[in-house]
MARBA-169419 format. One record per residue (C-alpha): residue number from 1; z, x, y negated; chain. Coordinates in Angstrom, 3 decimals. Each point is the difference from the previous one (the first is absolute). Layout:
N
[r NUM; [Z; X; Y]; A];
...
This chain:
248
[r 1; [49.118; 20.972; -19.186]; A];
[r 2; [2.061; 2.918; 1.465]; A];
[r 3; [-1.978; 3.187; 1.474]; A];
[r 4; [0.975; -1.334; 3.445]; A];
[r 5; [-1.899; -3.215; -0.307]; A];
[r 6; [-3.826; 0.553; 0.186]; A];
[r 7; [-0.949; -3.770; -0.246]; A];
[r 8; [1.471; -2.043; -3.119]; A];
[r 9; [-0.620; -3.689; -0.841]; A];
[r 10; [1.560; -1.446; -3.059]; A];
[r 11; [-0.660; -4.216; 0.049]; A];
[r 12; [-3.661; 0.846; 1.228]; A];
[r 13; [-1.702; -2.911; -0.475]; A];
[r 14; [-4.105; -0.956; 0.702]; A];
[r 15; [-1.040; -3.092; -0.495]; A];
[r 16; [-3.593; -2.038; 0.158]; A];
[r 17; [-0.358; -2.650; -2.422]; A];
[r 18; [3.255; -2.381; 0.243]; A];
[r 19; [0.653; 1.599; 3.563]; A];
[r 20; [2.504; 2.259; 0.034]; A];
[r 21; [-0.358; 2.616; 3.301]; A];
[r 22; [2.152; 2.384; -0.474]; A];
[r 23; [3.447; -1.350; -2.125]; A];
[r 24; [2.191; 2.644; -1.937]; A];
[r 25; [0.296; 2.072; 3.051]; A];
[r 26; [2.678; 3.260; -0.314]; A];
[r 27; [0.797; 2.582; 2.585]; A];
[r 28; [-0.439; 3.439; 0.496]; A];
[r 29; [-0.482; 2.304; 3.001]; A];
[r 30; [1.295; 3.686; 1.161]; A];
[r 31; [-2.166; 2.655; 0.679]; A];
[r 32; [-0.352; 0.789; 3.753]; A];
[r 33; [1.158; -3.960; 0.215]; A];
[r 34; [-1.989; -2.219; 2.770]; A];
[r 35; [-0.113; -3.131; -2.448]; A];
[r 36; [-0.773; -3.566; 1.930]; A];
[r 37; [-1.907; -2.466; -2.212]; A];
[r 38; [0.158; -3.027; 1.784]; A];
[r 39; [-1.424; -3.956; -0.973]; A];
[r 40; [-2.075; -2.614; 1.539]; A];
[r 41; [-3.209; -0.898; -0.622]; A];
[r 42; [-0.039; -0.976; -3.817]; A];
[r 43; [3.424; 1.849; -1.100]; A];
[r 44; [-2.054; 2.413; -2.025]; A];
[r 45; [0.556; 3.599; 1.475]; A];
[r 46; [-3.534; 0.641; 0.153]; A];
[r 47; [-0.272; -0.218; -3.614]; A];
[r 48; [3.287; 1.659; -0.378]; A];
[r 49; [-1.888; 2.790; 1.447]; A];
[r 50; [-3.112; 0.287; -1.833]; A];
[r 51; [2.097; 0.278; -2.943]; A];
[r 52; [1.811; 2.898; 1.365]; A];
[r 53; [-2.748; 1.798; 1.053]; A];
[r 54; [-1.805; -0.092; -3.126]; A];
[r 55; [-2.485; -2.523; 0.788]; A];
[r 56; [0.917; -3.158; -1.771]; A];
[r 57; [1.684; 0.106; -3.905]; A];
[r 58; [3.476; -1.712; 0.154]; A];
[r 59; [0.025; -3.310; -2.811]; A];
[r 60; [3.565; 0.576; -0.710]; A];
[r 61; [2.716; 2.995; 0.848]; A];
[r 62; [-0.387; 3.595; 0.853]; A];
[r 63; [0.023; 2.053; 3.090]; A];
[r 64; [0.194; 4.026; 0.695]; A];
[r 65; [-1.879; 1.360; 3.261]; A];
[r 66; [0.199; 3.758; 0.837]; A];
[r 67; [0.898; 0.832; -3.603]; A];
[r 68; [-2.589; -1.948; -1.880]; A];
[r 69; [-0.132; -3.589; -1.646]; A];
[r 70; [-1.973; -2.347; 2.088]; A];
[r 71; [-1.742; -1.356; -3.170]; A];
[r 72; [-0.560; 2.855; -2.367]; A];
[r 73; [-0.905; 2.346; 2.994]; A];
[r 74; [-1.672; -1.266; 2.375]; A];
[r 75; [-2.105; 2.628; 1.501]; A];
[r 76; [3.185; 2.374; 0.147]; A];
[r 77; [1.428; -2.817; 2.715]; A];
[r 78; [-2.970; -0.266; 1.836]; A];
[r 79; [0.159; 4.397; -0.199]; A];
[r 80; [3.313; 0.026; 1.466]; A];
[r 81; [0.022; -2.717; 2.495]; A];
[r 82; [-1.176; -0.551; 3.775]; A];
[r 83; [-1.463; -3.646; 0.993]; A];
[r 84; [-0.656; -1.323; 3.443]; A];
[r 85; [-1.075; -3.859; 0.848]; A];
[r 86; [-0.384; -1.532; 2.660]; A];
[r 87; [-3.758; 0.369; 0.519]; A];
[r 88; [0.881; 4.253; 0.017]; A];
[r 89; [-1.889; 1.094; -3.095]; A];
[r 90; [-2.444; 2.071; 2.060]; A];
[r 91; [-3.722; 0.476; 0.446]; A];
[r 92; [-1.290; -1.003; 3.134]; A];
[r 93; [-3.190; 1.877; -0.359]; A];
[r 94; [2.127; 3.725; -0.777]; A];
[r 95; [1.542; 2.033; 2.671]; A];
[r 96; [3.470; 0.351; 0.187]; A];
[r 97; [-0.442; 3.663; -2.089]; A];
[r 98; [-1.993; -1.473; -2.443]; A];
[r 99; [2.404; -2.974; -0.906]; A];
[r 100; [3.004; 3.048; -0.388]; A];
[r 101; [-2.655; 1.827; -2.704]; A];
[r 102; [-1.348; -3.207; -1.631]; A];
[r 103; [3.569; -1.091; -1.005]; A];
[r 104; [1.243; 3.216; -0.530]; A];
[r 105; [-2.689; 0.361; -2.853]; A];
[r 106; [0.528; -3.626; -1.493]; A];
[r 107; [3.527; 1.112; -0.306]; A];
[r 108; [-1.112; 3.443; -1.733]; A];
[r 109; [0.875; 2.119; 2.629]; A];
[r 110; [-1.452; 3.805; -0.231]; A];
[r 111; [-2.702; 0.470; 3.032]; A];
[r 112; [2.316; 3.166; 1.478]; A];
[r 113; [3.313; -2.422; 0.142]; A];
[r 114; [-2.368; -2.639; 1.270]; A];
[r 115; [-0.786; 1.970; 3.020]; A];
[r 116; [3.013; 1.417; 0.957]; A];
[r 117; [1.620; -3.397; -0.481]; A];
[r 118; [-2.263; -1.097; 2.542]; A];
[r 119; [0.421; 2.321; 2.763]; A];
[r 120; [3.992; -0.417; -0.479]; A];
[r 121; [-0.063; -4.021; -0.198]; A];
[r 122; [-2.039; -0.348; 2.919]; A];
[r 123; [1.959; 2.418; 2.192]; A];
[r 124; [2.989; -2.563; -1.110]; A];
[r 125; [-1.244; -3.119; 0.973]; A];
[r 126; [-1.791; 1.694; 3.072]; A];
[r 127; [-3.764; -1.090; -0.834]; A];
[r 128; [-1.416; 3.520; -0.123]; A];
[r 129; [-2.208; -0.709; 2.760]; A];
[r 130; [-0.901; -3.174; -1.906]; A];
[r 131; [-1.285; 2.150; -3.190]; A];
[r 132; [-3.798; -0.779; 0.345]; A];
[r 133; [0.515; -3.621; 1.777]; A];
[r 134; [-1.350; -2.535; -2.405]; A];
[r 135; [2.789; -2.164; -1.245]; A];
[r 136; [-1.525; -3.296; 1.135]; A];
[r 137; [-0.078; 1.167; 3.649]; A];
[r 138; [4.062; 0.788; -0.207]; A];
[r 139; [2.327; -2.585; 1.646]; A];
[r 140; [2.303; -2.273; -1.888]; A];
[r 141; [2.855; 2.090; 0.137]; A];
[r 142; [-1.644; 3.163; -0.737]; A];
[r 143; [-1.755; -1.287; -3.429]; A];
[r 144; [3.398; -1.583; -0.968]; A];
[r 145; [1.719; 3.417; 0.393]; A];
[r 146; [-3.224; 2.120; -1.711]; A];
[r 147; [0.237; -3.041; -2.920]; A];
[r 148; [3.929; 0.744; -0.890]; A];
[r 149; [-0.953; 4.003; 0.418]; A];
[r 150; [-2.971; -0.409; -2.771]; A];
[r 151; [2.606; -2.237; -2.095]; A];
[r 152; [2.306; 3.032; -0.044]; A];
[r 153; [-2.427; 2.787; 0.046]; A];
[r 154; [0.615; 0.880; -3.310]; A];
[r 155; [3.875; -0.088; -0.296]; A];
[r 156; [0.327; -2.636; -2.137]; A];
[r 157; [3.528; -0.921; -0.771]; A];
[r 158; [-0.386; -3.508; 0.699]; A];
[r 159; [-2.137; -1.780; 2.794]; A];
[r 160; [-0.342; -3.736; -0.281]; A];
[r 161; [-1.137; -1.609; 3.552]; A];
[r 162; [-1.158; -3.663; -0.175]; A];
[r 163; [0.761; -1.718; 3.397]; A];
[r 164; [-1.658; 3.275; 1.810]; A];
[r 165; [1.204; -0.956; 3.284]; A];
[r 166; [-1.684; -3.077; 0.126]; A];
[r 167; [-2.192; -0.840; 2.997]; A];
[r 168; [1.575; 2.634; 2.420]; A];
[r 169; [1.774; 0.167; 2.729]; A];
[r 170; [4.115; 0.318; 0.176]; A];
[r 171; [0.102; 3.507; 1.609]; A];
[r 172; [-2.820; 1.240; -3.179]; A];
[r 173; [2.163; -1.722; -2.399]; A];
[r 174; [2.898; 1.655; 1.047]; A];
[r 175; [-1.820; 3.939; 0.251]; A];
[r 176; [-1.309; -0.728; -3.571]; A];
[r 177; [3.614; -0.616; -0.932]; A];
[r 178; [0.920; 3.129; 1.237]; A];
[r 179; [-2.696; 1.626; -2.447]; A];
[r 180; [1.257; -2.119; -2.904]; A];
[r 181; [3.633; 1.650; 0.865]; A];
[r 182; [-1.335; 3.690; -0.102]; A];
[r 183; [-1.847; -1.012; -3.557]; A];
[r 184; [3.482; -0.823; -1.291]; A];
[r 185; [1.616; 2.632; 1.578]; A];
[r 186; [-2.408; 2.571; -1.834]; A];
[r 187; [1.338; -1.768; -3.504]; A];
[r 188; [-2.932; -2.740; -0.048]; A];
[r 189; [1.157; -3.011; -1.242]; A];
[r 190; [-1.295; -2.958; 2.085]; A];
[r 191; [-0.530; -3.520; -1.370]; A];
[r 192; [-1.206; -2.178; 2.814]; A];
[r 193; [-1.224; -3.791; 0.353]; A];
[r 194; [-0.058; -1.393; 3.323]; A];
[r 195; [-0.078; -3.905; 1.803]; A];
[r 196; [2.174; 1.861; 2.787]; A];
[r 197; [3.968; -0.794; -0.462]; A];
[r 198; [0.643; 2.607; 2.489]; A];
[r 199; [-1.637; 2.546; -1.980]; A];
[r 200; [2.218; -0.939; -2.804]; A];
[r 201; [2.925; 1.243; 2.518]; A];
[r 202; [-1.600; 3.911; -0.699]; A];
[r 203; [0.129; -0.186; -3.660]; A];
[r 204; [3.057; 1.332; -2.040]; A];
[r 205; [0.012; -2.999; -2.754]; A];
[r 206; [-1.881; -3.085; 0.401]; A];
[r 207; [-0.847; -2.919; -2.679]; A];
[r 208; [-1.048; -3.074; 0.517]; A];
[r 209; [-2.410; -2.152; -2.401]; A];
[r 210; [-0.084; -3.475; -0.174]; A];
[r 211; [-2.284; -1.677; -2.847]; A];
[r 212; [-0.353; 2.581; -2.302]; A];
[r 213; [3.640; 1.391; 0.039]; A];
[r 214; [2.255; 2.602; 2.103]; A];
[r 215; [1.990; -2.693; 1.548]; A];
[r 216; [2.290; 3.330; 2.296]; A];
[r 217; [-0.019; 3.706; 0.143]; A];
[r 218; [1.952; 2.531; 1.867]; A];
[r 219; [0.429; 1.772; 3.336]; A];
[r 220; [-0.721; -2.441; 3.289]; A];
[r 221; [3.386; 0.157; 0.879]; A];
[r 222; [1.168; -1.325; -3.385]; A];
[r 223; [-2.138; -2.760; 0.080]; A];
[r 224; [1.084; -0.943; 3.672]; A];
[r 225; [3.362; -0.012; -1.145]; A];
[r 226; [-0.564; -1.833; -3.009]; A];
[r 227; [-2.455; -3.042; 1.351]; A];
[r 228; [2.088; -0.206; 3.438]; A];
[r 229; [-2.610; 0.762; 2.278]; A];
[r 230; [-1.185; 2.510; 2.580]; A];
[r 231; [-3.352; 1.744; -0.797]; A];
[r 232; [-2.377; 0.038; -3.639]; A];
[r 233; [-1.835; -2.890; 2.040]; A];
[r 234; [3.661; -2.444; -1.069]; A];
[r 235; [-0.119; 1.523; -3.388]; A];
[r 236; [-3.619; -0.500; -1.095]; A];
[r 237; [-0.023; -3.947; 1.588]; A];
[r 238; [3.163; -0.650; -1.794]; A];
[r 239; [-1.904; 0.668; -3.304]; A];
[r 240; [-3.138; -0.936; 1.055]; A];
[r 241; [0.583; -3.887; 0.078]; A];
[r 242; [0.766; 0.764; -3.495]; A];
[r 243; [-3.650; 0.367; -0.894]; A];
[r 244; [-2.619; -2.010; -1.279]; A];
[r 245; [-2.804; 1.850; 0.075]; A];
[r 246; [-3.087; 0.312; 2.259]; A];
[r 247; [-2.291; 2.624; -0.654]; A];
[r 248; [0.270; 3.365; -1.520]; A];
């Protein structure tokens, strides 16, 4: 693992009795890198995940997030990491304020950088007015954007997002994309899961699971090239068919 990667898997492997999940995966990703993690339903990139983010022990190979060994250290990930799903990892029953503090003290946050974090976040996405507005009365779009703000509120190094764009419409996806791009820009690495093939288009390197194993990875354009085809939609069909799985 070079100081430029800041996610390392080496033949990470989980598996659950005789079924094997995740097979002997390897790759690695750059810091400030928007990282695709594509697979149908069943390929095994949700448990992929969990591994990485220090939530499920690996059966067999090693893997390096943010500086620290996914097995032996644990915690350390979890420390260093940002995590959205899809369901936005926020409390309803909070105001938007109190969701900024809440996580900002989970992550160990000091109250004085809490609050100034605040004021400057929510001038950046625009939701000062929205400070005191209780999050379940926020629309779609709005939670989605205050959901990827709390997942980065403590500038972690790495933010995994699992299929957080699921559910809205095109023109939200698209807005959320452009905060994704001004995470990385800032030197956040972004490792993203999504059902979207377009989405996949935004992403600097994109791999593709298929039962277990990294069946591609590279740039979109490299895997047009390679598979023949026009868009990530070709690409991920072509090695779809190959799989046998149904569920994840």
């Amino acid at each position: 693992m070079t100081d430029e990667n800041v996610i390392y898997a080496d033949n990470l492997t989980k598996k659950f009795g005789n079924f094997t999940a995740v097979d002997h995966i390897t790759f690695s990703v750059r810091r400030g890198e928007i990282f695709g993690f594509l697979g149908a339903n069943g390929a095994g990139k949700t448990t992929a995940m969990r591994m990485l983010c220090g939530l499920s022990q690996p059966t067999e190979g090693k893997g390096v997030v943010a500086g620290f060994d996914i097995l032996r250290e644990p915690e350390k990930v979890k420390r260093n990491i940002g995590y959205m799903s899809q369901k936005f990892s926020l409390y309803e029953d909070l105001k938007v304020w109190e969701n900024l503090r809440l996580y900002g003290g989970i992550y160990g946050m000091k109250d004085r950088e809490i609050s100034s974090r605040t004021e400057a976040v929510l001038s950046n996405i625009d939701m000062e007015t929205e400070r005191n507005t209780m999050v379940r009365d926020l629309p779609l779009g709005w939670k989605q954007k205050l959901a990827f703000t709390v997942s980065t509120f403590h500038s972690p190094k790495i933010v995994f997002l699992d299929e957080p764009t699921g559910g809205v419409d095109p023109i939200t996806r698209r807005r959320f994309w452009e905060q994704i791009y001004g995470a990385a820009a800032g030197g956040i690495t972004v490792f993203v899961t999504t059902h979207y093939m377009d989405e996949a288009e935004y992403c600097d390197r994109v791999s593709i699971m298929v039962d277990g194993k990294i069946k591609a990875l590279d740039s979109p354009k490299v895997l047009r090239n390679k598979f023949g085809v026009s868009d990530m939609d070709g690409v991920f069909r072509m090695l779809a068919r190959e799989a046998t799985r149904k569920g994840d």
